[in-house]
N, CA and C atoms of all chains as a GROMACS GRO file, in nm:
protein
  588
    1UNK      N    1  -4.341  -0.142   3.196
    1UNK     CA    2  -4.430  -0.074   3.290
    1UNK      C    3  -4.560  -0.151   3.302
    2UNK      N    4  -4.613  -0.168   3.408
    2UNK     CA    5  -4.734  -0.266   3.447
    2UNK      C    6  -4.851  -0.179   3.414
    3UNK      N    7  -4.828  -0.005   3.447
    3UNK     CA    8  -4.967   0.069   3.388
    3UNK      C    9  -5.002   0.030   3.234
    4UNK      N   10  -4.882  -0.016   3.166
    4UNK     CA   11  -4.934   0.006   2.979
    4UNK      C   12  -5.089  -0.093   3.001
    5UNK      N   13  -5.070  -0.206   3.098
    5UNK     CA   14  -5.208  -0.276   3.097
    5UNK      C   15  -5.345  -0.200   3.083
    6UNK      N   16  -5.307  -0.083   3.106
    6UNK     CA   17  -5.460   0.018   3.176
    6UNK      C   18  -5.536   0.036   3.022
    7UNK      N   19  -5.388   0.102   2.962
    7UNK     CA   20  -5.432   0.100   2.820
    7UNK      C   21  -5.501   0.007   2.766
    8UNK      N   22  -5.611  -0.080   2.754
    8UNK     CA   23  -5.696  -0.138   2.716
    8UNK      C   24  -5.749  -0.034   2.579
    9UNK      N   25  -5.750  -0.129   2.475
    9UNK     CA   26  -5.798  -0.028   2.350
    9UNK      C   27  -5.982  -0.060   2.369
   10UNK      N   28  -6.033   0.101   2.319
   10UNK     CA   29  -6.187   0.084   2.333
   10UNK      C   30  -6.244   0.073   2.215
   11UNK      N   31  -6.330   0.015   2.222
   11UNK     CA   32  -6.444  -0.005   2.099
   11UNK      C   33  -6.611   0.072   2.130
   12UNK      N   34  -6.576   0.187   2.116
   12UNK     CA   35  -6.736   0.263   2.090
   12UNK      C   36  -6.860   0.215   1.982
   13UNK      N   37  -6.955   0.165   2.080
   13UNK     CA   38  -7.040   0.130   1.981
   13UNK      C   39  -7.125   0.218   1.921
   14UNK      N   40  -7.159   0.203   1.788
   14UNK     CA   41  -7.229   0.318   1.724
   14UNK      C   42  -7.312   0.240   1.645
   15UNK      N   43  -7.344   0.338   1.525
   15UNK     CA   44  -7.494   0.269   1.455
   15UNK      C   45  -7.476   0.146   1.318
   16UNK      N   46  -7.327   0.134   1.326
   16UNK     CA   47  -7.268   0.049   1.240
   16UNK      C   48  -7.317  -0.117   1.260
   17UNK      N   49  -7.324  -0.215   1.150
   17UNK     CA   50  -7.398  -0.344   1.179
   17UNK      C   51  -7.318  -0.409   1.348
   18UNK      N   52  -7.370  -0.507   1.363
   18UNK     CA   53  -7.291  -0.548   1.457
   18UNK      C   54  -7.173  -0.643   1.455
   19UNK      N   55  -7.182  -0.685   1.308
   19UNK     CA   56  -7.042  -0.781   1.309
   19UNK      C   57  -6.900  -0.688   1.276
   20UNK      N   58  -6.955  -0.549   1.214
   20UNK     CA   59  -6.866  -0.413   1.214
   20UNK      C   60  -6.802  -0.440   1.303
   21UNK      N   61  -6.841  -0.426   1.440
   21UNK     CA   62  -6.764  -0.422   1.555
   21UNK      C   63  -6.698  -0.548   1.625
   22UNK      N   64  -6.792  -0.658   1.574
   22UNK     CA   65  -6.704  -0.786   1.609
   22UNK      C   66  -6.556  -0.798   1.551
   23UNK      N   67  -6.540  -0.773   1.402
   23UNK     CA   68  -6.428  -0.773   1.346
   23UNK      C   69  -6.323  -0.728   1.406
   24UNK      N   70  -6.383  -0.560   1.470
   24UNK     CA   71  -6.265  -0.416   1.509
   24UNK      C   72  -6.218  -0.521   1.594
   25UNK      N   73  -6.332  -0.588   1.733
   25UNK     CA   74  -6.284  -0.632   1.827
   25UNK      C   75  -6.173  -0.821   1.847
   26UNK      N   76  -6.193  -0.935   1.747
   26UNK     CA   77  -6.116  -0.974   1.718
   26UNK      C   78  -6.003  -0.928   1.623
   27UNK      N   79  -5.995  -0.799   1.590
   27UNK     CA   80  -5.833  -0.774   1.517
   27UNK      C   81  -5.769  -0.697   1.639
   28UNK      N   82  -5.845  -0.606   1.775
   28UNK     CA   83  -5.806  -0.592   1.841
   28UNK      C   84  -5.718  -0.708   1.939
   29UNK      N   85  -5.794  -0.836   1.979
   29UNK     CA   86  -5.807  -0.915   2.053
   29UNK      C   87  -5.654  -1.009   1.998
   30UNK      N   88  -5.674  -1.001   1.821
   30UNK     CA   89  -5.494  -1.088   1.762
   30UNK      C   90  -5.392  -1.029   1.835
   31UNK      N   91  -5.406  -0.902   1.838
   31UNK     CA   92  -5.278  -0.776   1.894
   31UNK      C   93  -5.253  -0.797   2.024
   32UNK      N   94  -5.354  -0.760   2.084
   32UNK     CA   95  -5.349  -0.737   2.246
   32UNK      C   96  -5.402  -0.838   2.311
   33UNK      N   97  -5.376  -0.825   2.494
   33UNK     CA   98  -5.447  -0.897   2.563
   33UNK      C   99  -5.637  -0.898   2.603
   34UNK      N  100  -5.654  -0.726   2.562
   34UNK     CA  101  -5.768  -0.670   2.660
   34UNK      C  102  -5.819  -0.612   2.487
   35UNK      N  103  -5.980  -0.578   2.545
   35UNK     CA  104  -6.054  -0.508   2.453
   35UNK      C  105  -6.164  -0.463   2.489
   36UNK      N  106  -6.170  -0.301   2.540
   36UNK     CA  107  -6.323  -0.273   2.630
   36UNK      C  108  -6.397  -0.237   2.492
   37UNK      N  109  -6.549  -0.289   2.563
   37UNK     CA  110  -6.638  -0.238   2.426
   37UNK      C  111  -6.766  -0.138   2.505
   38UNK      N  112  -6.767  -0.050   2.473
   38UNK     CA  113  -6.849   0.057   2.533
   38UNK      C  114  -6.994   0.109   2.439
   39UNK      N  115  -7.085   0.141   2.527
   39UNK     CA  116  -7.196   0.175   2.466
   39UNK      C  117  -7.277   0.253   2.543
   40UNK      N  118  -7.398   0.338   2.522
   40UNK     CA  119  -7.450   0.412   2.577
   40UNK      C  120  -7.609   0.356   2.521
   41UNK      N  121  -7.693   0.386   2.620
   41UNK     CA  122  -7.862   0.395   2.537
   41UNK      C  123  -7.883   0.322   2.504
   42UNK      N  124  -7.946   0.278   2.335
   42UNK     CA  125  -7.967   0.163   2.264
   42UNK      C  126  -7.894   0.057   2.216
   43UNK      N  127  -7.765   0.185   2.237
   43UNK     CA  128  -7.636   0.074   2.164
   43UNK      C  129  -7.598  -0.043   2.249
   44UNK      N  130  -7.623  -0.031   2.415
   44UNK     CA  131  -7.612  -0.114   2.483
   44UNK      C  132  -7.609  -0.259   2.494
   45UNK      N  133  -7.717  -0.324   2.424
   45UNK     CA  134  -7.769  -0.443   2.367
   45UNK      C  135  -7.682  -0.513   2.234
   46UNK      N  136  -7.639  -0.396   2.139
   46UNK     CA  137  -7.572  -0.429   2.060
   46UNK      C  138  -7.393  -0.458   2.123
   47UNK      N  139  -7.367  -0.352   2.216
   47UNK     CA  140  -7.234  -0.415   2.274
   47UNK      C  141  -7.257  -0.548   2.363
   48UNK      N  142  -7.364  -0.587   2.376
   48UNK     CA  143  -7.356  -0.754   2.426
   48UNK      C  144  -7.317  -0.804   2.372
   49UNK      N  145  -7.421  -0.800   2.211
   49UNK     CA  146  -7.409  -0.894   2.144
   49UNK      C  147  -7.279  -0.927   2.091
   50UNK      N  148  -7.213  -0.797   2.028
   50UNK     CA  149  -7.010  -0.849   2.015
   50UNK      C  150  -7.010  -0.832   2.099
   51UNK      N  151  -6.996  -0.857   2.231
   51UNK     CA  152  -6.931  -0.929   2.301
   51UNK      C  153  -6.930  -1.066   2.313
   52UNK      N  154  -7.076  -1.125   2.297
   52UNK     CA  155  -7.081  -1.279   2.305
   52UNK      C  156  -7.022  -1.346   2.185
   53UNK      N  157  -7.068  -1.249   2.062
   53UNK     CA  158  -7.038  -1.288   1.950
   53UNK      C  159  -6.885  -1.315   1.926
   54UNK      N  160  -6.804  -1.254   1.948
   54UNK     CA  161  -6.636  -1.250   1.972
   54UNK      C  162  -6.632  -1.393   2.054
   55UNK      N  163  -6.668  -1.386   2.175
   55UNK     CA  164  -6.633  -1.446   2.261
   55UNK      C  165  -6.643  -1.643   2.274
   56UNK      N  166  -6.773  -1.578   2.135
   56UNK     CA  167  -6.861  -1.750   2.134
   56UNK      C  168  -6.822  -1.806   2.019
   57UNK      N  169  -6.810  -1.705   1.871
   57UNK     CA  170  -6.776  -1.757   1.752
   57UNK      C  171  -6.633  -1.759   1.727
   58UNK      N  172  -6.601  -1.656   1.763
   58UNK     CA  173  -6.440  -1.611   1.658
   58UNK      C  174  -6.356  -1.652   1.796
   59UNK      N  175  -6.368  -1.612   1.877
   59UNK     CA  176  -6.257  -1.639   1.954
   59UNK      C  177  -6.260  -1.751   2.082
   60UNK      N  178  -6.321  -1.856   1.991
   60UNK     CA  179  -6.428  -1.958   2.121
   60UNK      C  180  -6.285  -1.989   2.217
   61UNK      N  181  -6.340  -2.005   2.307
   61UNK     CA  182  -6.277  -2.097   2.425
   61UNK      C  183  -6.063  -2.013   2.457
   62UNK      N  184  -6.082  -1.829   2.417
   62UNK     CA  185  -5.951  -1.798   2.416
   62UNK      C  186  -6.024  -1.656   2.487
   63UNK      N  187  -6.116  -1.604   2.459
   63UNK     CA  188  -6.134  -1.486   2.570
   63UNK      C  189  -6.232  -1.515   2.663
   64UNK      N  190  -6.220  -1.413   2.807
   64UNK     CA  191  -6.339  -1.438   2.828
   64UNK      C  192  -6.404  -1.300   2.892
   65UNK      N  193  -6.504  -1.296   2.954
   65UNK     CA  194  -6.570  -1.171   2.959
   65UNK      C  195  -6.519  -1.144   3.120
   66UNK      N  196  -6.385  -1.021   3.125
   66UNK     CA  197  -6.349  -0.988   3.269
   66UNK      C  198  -6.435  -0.924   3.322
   67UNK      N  199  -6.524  -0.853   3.274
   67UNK     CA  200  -6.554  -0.728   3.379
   67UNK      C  201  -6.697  -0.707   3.303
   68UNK      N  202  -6.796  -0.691   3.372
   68UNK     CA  203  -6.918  -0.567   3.323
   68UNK      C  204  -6.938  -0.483   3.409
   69UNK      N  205  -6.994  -0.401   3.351
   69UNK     CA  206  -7.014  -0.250   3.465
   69UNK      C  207  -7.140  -0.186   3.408
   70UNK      N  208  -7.186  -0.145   3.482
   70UNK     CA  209  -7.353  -0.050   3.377
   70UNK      C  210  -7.304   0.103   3.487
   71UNK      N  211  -7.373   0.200   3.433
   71UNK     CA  212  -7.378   0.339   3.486
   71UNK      C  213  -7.474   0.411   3.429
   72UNK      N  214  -7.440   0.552   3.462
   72UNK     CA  215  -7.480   0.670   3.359
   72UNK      C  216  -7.443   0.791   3.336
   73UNK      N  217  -7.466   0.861   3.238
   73UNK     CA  218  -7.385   0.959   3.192
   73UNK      C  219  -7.499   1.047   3.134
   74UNK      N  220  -7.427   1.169   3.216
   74UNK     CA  221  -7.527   1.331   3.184
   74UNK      C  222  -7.499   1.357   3.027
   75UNK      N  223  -7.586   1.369   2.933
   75UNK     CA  224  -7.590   1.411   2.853
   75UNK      C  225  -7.599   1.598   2.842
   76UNK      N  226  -7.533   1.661   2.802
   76UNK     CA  227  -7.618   1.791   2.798
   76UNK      C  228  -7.669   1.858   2.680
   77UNK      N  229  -7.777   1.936   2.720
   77UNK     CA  230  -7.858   1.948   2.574
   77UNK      C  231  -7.769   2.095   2.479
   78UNK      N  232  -7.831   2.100   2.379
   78UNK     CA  233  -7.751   2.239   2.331
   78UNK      C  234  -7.883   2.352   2.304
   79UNK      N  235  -7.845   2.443   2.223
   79UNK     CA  236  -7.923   2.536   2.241
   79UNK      C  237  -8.094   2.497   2.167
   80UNK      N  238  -8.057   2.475   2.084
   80UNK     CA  239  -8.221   2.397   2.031
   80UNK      C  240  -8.246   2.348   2.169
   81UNK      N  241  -8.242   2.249   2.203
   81UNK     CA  242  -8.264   2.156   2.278
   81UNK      C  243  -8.194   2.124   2.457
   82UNK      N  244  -8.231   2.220   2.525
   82UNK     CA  245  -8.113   2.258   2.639
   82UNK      C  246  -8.167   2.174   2.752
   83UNK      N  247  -8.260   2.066   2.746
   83UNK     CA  248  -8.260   2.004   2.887
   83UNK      C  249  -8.126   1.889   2.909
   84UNK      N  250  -8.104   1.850   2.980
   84UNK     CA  251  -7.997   1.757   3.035
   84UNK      C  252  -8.079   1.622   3.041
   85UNK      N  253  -8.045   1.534   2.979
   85UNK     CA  254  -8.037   1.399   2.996
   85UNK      C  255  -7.962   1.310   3.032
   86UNK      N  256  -8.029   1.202   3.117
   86UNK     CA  257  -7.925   1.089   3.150
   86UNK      C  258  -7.936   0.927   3.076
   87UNK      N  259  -7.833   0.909   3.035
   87UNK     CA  260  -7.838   0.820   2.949
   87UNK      C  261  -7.772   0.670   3.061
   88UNK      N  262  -7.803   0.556   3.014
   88UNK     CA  263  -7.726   0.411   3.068
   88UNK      C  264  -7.574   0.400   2.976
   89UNK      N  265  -7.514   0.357   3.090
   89UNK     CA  266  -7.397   0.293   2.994
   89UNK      C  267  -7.334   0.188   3.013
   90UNK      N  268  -7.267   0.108   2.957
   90UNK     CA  269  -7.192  -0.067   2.951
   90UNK      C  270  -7.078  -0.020   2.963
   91UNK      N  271  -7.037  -0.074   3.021
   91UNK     CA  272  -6.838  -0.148   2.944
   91UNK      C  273  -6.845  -0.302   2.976
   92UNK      N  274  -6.789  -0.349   2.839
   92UNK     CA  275  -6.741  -0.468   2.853
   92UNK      C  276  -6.583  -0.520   2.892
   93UNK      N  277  -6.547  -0.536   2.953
   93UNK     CA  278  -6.400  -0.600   2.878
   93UNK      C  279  -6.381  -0.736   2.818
   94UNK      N  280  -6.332  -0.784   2.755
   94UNK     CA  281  -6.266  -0.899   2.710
   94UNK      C  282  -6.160  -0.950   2.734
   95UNK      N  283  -6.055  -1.043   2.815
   95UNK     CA  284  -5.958  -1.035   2.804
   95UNK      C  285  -5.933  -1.216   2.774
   96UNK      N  286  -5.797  -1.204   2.710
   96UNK     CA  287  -5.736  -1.342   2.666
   96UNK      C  288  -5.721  -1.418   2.807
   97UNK      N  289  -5.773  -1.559   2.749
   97UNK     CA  290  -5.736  -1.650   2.831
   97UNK      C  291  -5.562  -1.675   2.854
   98UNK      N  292  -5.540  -1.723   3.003
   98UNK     CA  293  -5.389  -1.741   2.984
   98UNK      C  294  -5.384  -1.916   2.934
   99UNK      N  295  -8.284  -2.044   5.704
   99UNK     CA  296  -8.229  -2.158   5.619
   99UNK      C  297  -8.148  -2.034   5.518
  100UNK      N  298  -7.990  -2.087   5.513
  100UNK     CA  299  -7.942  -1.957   5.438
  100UNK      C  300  -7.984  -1.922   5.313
  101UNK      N  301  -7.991  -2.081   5.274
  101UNK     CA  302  -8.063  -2.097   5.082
  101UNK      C  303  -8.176  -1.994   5.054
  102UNK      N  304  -8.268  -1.959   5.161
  102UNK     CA  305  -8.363  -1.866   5.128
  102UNK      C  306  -8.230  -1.782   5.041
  103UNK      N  307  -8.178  -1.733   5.050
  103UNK     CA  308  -8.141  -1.601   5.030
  103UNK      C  309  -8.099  -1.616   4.856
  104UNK      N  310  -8.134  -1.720   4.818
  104UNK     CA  311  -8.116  -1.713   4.668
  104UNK      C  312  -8.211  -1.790   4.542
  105UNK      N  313  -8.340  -1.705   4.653
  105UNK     CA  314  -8.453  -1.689   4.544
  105UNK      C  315  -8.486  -1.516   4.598
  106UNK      N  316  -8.406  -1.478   4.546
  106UNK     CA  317  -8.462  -1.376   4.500
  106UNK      C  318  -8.533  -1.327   4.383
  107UNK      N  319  -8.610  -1.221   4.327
  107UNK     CA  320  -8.726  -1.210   4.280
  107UNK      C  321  -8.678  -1.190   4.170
  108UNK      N  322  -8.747  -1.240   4.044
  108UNK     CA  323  -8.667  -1.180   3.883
  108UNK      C  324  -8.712  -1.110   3.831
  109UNK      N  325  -8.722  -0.986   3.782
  109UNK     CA  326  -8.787  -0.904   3.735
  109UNK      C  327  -8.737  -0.947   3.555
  110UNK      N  328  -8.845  -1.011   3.465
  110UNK     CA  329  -8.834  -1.032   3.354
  110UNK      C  330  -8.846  -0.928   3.272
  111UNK      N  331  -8.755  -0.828   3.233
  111UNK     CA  332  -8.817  -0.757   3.112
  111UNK      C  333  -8.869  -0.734   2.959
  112UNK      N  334  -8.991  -0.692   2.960
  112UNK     CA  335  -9.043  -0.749   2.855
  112UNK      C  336  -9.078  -0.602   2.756
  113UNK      N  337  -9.195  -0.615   2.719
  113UNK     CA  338  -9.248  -0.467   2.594
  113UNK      C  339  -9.283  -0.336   2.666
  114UNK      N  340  -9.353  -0.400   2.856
  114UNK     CA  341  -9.361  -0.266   2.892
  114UNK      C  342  -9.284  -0.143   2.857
  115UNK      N  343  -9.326  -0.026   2.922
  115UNK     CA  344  -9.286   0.120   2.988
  115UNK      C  345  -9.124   0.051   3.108
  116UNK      N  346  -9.061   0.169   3.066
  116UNK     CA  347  -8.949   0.170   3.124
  116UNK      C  348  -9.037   0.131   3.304
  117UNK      N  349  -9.054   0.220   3.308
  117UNK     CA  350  -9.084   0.318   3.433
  117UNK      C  351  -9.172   0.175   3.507
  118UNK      N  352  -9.275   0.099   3.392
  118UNK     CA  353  -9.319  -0.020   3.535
  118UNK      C  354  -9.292  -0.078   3.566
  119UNK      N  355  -9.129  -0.140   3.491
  119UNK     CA  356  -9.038  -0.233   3.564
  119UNK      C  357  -8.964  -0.174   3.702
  120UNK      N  358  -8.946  -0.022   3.703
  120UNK     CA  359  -8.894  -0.005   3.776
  120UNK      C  360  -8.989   0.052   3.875
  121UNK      N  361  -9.098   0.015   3.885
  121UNK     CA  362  -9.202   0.054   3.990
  121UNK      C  363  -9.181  -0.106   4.064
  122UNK      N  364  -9.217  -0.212   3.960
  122UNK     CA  365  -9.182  -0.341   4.006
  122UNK      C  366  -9.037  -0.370   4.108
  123UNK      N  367  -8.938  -0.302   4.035
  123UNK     CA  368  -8.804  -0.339   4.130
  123UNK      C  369  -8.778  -0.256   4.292
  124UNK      N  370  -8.858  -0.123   4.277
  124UNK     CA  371  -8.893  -0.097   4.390
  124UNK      C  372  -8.957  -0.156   4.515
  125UNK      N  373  -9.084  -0.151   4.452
  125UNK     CA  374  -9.145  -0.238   4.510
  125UNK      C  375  -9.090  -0.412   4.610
  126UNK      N  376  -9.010  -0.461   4.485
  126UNK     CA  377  -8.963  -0.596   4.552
  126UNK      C  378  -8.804  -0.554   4.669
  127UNK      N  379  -8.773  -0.434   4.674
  127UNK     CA  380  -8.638  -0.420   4.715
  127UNK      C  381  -8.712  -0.339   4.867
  128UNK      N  382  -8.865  -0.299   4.864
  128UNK     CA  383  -8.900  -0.232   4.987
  128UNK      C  384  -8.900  -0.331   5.066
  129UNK      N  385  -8.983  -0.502   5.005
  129UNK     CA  386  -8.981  -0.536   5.074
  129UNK      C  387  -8.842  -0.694   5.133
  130UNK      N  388  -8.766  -0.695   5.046
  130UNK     CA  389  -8.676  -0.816   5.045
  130UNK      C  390  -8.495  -0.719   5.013
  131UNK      N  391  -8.443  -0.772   5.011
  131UNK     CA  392  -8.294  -0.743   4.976
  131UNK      C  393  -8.244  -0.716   4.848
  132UNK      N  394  -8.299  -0.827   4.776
  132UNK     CA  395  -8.228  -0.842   4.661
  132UNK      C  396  -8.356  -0.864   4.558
  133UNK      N  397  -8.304  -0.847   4.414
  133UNK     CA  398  -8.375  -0.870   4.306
  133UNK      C  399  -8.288  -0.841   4.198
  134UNK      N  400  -8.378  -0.947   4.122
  134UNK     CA  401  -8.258  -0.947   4.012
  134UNK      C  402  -8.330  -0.945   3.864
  135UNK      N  403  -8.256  -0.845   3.786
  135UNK     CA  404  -8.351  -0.783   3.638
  135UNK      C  405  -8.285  -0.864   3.508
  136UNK      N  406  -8.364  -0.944   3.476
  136UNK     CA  407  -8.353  -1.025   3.342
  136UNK      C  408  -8.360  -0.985   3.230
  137UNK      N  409  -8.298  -1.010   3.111
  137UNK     CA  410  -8.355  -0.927   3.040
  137UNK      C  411  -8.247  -0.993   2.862
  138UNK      N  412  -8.337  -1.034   2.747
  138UNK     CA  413  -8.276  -1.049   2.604
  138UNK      C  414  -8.340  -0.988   2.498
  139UNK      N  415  -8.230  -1.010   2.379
  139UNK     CA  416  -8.210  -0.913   2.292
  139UNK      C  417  -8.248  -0.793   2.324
  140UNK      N  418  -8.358  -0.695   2.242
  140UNK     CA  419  -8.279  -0.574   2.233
  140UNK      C  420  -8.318  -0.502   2.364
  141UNK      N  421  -8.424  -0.615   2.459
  141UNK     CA  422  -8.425  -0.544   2.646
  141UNK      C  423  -8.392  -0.547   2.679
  142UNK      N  424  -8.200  -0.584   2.635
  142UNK     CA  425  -8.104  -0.539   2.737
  142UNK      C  426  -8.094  -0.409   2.795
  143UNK      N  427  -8.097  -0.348   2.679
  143UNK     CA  428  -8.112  -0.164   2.678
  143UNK      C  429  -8.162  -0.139   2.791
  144UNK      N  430  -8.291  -0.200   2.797
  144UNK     CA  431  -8.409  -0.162   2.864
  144UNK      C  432  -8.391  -0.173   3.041
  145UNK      N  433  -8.349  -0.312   3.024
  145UNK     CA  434  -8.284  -0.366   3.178
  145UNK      C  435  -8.192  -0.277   3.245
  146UNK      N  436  -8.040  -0.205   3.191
  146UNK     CA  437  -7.967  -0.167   3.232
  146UNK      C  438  -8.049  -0.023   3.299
  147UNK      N  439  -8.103   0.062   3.186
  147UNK     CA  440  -8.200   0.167   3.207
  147UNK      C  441  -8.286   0.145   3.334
  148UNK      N  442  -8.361   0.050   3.366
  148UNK     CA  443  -8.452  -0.016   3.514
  148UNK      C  444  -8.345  -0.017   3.627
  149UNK      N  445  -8.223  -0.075   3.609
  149UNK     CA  446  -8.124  -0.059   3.737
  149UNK      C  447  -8.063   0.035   3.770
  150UNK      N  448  -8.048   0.157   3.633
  150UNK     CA  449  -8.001   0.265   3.676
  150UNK      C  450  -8.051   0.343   3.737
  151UNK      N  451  -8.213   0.340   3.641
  151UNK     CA  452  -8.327   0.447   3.709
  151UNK      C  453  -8.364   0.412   3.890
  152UNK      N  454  -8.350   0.309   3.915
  152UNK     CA  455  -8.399   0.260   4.015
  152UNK      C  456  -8.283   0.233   4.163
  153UNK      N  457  -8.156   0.257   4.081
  153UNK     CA  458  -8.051   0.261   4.217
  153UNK      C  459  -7.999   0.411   4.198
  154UNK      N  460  -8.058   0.529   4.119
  154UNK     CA  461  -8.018   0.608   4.157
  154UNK      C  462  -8.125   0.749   4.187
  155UNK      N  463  -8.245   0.700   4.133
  155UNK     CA  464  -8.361   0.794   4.133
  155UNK      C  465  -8.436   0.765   4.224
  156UNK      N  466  -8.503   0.658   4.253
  156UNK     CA  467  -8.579   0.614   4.354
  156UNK      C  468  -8.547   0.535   4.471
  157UNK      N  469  -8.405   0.465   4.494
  157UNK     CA  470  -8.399   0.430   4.619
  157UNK      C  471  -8.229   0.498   4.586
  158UNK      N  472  -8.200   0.616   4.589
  158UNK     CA  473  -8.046   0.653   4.600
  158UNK      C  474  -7.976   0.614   4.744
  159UNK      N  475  -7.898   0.542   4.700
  159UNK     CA  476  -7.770   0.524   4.842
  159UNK      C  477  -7.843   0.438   4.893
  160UNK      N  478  -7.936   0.342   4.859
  160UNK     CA  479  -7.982   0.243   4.940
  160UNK      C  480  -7.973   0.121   4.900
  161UNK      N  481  -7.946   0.070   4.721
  161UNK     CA  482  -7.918  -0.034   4.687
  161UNK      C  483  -7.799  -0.038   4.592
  162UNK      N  484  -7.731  -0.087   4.571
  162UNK     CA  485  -7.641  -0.126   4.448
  162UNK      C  486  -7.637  -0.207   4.371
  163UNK      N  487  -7.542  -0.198   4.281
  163UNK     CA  488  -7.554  -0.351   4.156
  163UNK      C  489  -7.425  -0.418   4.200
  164UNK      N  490  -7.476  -0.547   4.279
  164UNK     CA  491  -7.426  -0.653   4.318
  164UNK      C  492  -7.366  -0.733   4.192
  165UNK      N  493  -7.407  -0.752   4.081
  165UNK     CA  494  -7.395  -0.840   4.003
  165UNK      C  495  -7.468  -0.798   3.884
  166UNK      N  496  -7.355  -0.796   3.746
  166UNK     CA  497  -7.403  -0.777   3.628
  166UNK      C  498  -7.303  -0.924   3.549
  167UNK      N  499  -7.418  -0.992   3.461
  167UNK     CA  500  -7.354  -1.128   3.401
  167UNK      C  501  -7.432  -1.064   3.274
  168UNK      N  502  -7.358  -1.116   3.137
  168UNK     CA  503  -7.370  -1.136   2.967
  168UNK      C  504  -7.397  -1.341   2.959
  169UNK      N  505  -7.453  -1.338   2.894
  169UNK     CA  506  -7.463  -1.455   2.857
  169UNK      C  507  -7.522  -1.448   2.694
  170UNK      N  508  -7.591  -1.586   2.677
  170UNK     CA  509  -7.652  -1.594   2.560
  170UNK      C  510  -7.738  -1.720   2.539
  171UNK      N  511  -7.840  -1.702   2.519
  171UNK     CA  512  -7.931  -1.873   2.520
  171UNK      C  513  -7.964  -1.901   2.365
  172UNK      N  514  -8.030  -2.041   2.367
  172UNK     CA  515  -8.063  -2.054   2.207
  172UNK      C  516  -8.231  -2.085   2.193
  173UNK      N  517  -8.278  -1.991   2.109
  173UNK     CA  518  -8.418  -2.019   2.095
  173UNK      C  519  -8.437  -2.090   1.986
  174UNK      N  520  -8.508  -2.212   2.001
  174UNK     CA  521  -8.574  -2.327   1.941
  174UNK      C  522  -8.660  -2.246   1.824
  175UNK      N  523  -8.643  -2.283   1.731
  175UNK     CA  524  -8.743  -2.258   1.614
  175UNK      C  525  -8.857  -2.343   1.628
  176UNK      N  526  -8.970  -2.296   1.545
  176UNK     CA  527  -9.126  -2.385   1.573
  176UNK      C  528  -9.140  -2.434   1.440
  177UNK      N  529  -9.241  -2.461   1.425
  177UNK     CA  530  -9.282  -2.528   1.304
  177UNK      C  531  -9.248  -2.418   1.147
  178UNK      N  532  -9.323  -2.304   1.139
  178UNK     CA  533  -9.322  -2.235   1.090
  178UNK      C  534  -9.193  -2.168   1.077
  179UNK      N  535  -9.099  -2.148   1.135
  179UNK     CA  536  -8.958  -2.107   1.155
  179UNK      C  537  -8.836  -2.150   1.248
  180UNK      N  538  -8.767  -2.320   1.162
  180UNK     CA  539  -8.741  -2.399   1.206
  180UNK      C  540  -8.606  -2.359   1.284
  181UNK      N  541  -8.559  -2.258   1.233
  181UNK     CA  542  -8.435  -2.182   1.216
  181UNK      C  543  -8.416  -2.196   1.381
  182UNK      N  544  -8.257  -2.208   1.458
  182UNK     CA  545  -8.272  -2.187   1.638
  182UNK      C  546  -8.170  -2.048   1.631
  183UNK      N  547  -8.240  -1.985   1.727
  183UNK     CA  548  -8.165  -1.822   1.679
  183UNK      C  549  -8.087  -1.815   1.848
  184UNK      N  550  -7.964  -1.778   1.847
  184UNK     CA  551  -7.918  -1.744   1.968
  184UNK      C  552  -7.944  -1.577   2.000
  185UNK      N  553  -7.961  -1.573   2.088
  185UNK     CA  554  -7.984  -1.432   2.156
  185UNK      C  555  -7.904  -1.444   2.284
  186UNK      N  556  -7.878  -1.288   2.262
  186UNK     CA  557  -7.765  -1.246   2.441
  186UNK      C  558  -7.872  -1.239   2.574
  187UNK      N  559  -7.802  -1.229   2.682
  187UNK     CA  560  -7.856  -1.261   2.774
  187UNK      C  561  -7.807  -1.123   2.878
  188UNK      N  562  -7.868  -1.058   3.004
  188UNK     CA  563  -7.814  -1.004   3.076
  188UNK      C  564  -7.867  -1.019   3.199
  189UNK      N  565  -7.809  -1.010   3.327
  189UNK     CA  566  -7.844  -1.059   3.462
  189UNK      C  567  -7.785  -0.927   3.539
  190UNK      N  568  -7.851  -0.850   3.622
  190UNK     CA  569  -7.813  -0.723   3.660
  190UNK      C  570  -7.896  -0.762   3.797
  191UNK      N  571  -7.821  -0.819   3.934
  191UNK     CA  572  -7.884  -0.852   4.029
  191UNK      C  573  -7.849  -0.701   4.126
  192UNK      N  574  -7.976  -0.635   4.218
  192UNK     CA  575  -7.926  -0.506   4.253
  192UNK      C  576  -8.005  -0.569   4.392
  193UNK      N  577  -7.867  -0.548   4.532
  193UNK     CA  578  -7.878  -0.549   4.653
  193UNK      C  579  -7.892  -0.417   4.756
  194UNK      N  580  -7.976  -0.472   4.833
  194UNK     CA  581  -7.974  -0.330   4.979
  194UNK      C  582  -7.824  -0.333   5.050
  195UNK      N  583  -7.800  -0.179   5.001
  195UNK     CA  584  -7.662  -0.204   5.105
  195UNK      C  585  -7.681  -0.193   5.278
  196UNK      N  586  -7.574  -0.227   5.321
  196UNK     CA  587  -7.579  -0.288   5.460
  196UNK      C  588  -7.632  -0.200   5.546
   0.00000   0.00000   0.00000
């Protein structure tokens, strides 16, 4: 089936170092073709960086960067705290060179 | 001369306030087409935040993001810190739609 492509596995960035996520994303990258790396807010900057970092050290000259996209996304508040915020967001993809 | 059409204006982001870059990108999109928001290490954050705030709060339905690029440059160490540190790069060029 040509949809399994869609399936791209994601990498949520969070408050973990950043080579944390370089790793997830070259053990993703041995397996598969694709690897989105997603981030919101501050984390944003840090999903660059694995991205370049993958792209420049570990996996030089075999992925490359398909796609960026920026947006945003409604946060909503809870009861402490009930205003609605809007936050920025990334996706990266990565995909193998043929 | 068509070449005009690719100097468009760079909005460098730096330590400011969110909000005066994106007074700046206004400003350059009232009066020209295009502009394009620069922006390394951790002002990537910052950059994506300026194109969002600014193609969807202050000029809605009037510009889009033409172009988002990742890169990465290498900064030269000085005397005092000889060390050359690479840092990511982001290019978020936002056009008047037609």
């Amino acid at each position: 089936m040509s949809e399994e492509k869609e399936h791209s596995q994601i990498i949520y960035i969070g408050k973990k170092n950043t080579i944390s996520y370089v790793l997830v994303a070259v053990t993703i990258l041995n397996k598969s073709d694709e690897c989105s790396i997603q981030a919101r807010g501050r984390q944003i900057s840090k999903a660059v960086d694995v991205a370049e970092i993958t792209r420049r050290k570990f996996l030089a000259d075999k992925v490359e960067v398909s796609k960026v996209e920026i947006g945003s996304e409604e946060l909503q508040g809870n009861e402490e705290n009930p205003i609605t915020k809007t936050v920025s967001t990334v996706e990266i993809v990565l995909t193998k060179k043929e």
